[in-house]
C-alpha positions in Angstrom: -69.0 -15.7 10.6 -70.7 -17.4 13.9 -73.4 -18.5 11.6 -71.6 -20.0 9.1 -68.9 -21.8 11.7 -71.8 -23.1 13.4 -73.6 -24.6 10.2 -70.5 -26.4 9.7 -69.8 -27.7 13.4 -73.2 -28.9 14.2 -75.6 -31.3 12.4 -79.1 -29.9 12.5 -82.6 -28.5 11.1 -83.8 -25.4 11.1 -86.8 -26.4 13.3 -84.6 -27.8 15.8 -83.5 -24.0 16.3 -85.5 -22.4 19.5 -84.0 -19.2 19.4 -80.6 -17.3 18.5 -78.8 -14.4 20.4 -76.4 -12.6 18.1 -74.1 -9.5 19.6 -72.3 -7.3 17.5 -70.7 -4.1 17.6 -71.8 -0.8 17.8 -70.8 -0.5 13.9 -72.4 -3.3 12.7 -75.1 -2.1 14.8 -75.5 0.9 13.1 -75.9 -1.2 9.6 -78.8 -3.4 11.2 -81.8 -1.7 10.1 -84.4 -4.1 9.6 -85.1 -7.4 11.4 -87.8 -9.1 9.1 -86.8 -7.5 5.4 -89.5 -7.5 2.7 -87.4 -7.6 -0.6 -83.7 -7.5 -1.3 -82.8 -4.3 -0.4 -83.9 -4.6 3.3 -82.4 -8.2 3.6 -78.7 -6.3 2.8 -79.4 -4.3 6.2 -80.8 -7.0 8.2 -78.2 -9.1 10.0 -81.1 -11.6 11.5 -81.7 -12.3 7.4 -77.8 -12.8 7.1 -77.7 -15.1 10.2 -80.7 -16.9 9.3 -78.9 -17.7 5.9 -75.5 -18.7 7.2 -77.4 -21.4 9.8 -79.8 -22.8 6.9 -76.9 -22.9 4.0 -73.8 -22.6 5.5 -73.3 -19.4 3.0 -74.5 -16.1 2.3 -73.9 -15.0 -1.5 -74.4 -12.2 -3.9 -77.8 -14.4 -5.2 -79.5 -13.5 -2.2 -79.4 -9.8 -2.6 -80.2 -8.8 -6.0 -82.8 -6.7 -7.4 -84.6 -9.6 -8.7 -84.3 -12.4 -5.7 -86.9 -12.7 -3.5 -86.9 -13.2 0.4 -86.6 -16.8 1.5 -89.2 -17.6 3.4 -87.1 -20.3 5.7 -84.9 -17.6 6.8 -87.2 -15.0 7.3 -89.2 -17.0 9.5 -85.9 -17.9 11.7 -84.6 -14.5 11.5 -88.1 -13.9 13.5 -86.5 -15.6 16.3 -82.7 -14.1 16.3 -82.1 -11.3 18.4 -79.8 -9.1 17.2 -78.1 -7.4 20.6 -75.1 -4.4 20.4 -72.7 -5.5 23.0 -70.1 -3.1 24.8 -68.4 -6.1 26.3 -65.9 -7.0 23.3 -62.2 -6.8 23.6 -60.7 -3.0 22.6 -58.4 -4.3 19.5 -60.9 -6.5 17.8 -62.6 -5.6 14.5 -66.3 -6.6 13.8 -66.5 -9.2 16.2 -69.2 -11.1 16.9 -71.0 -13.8 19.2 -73.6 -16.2 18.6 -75.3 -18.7 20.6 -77.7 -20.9 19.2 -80.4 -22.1 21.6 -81.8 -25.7 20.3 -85.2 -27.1 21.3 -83.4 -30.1 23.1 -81.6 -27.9 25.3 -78.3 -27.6 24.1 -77.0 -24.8 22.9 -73.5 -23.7 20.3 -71.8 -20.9 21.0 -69.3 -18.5 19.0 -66.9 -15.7 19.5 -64.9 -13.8 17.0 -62.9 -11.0 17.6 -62.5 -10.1 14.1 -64.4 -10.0 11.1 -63.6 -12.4 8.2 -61.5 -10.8 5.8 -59.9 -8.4 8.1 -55.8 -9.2 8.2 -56.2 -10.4 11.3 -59.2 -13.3 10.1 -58.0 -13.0 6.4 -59.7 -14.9 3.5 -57.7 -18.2 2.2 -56.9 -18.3 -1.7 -59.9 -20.7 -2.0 -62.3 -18.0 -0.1 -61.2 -15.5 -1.9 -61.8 -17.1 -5.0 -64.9 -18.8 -4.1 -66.2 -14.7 -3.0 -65.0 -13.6 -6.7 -66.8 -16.9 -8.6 -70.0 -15.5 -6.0 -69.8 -12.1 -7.5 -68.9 -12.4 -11.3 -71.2 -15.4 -11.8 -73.6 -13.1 -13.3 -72.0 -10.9 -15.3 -69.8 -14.2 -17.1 -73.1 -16.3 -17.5 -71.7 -19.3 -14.9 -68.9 -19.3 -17.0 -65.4 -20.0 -15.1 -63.7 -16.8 -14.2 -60.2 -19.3 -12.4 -58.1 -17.3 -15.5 -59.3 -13.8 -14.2 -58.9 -14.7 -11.0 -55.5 -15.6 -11.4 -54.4 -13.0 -13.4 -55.7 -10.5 -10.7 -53.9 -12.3 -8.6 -50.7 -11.9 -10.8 -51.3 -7.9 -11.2 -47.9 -6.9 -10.5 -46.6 -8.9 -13.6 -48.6 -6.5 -15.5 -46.1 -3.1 -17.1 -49.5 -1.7 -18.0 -52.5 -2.4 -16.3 -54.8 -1.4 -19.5 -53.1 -4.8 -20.8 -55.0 -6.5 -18.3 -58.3 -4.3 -18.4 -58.7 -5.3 -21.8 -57.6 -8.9 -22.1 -60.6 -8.9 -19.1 -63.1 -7.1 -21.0 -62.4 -9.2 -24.5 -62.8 -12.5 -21.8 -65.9 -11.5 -20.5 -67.2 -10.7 -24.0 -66.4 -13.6 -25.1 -68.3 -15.3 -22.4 -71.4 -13.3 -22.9 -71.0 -13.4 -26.4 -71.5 -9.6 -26.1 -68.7 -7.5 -28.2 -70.3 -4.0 -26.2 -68.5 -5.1 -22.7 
């Protein structure tokens, strides 16, 4: 979340970066497992890799975690200088909170604190996130075709009697799409 609020507040490169700190909590400690990952798999557990994304791109998506992606090389070289810290010193009612402070060569340094996750109920997703995360992870199973109409109708669930209704008019839409009667 720091990552991605800073890519959008400040105007720089990444080789204007000197270092980051970034302090979680002890649960999203636990999840960090590798600092520099080596394929895919690794990158999901490294939150340097995730931070290095959200400063470069200003987003973090489904693309860079599949089997077949490879490691960019921008952000594994800046996740080499994030230091990933657990911090004790967050406030008692706050849910995956994190800070970030972003030390630039010049000097100045960006800061960030957020006491909750994005997507908890207290940080929750607008309709456009929301919709921009379910584009992000059915992209490749409809072929960059638009899924707005699934979307919407998930969104309209509690119209549905019968939920098999919707199942299937979902599973005939995404055939269609692929062009693939077997979905």
């Amino acid at each position: 979340d720091g990552a991605l609020w800073i890519h959008k507040s400040a105007g720089y490169r990444a080789d204007q970066i000197d270092r980051v700190e970034c302090f979680v909590d002890s649960a999203s400690a636990r999840l960090d497992r590798c600092q520099l990952p080596s394929g895919p798999e690794e990158a999901k557990f490294s939150t340097a890799y995730c931070v290095a994304l959200g400063l470069l791109y200003g987003t973090v998506g489904v693309e860079h975690f599949l089997c077949d992606s490879s490691i960019d090389p921008e952000a594994r070289e800046l996740a080499g200088r994030i230091q990933v810290t657990e911090s004790l010193d967050f406030p008692e009612h706050s849910s995956f909170p994190n800070r970030l402070r972003v030390y630039f060569r010049n000097g100045c340094c960006q800061e960030y604190l957020g006491e909750y996750g994005k997507g908890d109920p207290r940080a929750a997703l607008t309709k456009e996130e929301r919709k921009d995360k379910f584009n992000d992870c059915l992209a490749r199973i409809c072929g960059g075709a638009d899924t707005g109409d699934i979307f919407q109708r998930l969104n309209q669930i509690e119209a549905y009697a019968d939920v098999c209704q919707l199942t299937e008019w979902i599973r005939t839409r995404l055939a269609v799409q692929k062009g693939d009667d077997r979905i």
